[in-house]
C-alpha positions, -999 to +999 in steps of 0.1 A: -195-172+215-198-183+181-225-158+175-204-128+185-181-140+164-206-144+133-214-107+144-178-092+141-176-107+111-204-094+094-197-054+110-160-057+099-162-050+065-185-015+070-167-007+100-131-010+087-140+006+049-159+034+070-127+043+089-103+042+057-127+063+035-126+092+066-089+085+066-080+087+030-106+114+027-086+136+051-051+125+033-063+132-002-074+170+012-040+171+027-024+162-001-044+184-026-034+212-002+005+203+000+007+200-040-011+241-046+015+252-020+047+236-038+044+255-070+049+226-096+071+239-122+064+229-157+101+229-172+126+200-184+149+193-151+154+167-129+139+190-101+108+197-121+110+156-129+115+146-096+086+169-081+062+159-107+072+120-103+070+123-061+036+137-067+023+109-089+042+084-060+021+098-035-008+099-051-010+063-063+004+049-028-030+066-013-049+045-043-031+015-031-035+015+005-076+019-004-078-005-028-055-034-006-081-030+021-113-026+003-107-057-020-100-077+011-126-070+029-149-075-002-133-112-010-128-126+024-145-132+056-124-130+092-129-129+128-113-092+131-086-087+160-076-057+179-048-048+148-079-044+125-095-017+144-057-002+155-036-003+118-056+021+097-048+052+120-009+041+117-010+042+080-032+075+083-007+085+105+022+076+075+003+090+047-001+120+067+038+126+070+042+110+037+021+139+023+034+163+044+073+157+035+061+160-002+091+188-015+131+181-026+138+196+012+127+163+026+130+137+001+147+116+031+113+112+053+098+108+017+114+077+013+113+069+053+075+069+053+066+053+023+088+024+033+069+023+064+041+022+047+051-008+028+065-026+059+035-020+078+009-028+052+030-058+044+029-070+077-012-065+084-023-080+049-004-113+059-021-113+095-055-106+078-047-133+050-038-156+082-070-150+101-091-158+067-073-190+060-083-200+099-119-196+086-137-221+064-158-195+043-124-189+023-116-228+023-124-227-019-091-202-021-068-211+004-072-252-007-050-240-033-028-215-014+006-229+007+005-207+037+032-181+035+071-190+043+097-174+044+105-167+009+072-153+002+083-121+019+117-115+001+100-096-024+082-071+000+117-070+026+136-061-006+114-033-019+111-021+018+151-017+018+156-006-014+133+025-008+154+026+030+186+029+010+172+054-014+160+077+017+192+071+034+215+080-001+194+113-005+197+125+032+237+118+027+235+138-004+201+162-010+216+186-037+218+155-055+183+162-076+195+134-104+195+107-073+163+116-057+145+120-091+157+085-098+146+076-069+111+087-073+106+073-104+121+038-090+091+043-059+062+050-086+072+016-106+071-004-073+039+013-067+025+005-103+035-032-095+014-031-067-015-021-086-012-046-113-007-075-086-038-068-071-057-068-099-042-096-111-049-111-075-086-101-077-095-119-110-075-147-093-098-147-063-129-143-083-120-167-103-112-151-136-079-162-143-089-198-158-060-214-172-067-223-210-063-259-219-035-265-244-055-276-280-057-309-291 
């Protein structure tokens, strides 16, 4: 037993980065395709803003979801469950519509899917970060980490339903372009966080961030 489980961890990492890379492969030629058909225009409007500001959104949330699962599989060590192997195609399947709904027609599923995304990628990084702290190769970094209560997810469950709100405003109101620009804008900064937490989070891991003694 213990050497099946010795060997699922050591095929998880190739296995798992080799089905994101064919995943976000396939979404970056889908989006790439989906940006030369909507005709960016290059004027000062909050359509033009808006369309230029989803695009950047979009982009960057594909980033994310790589670099999330590539950094954890490069800084800790699991015995994989069925979710590993099962997750990835749901968040393809999200980046796919996510991509797809790119366009002020369907701002709405815009805002849908990328708060699926969150939720979803929320929910499997604290099941991974649950199965690593079960397994004493990662003992060094989680010594120093409370498991996770409660109030550790506020953050994620209020990003998750201010991007809900946003998608529900702008399918109550789509002509409203000032809204939905707004709202894009609001999507790329939560994004941008996301990208500067896990840096932060892998010099933290690697153990970079050394706090400096006050002087003497």
């Amino acid at each position: 037993m213990e050497s099946m489980r010795s060997r699922a961890k050591q095929h998880l990492p190739h296995v798992l980065l080799t089905l994101l890379s064919i995943i976000q492969a396939l979404a970056l030629e889908l989006f790439w395709a989906e940006v030369n058909e909507l005709g960016l225009p290059f004027e000062w409007s909050w359509l033009a803003i808006g369309l230029w500001t989803q695009v950047a959104a979009t982009f960057l949330g594909i980033l994310v979801i790589w670099v999330v699962y590539a950094t954890t599989v490069m800084r800790f060590s699991w015995v994989p469950g069925i979710s590993d192997s099962v997750v990835p195609f749901f968040v393809g399947l999200l980046q796919f519509i996510l991509i797809e709904s790119l366009g002020p027609g369907s701002a709405g599923v815009w805002f849908y899917s990328l708060a699926a995304v969150f939720a979803v990628m929320h929910g499997e990084t604290h099941l991974i970060m649950r199965r690593a702290r079960r397994d004493p190769d990662n003992a060094e970094f989680f010594e120093q980490i409370a498991p996770a209560t409660l109030r550790d997810f506020r953050v994620p469950a209020v990003m998750v339903l201010c991007v809900l709100a946003m998608g529900v405003f702008v399918s109550v109101r789509p002509e409203d372009q000032m809204a939905a620009g707004i709202g894009f804008l609001v999507s790329l900064l939560i994004l941008v966080w996301h990208m500067v937490f896990m840096g932060m989070f892998w010099k933290r891991t690697m153990g970079e961030l050394v706090e400096t003694p006050p002087p003497e």
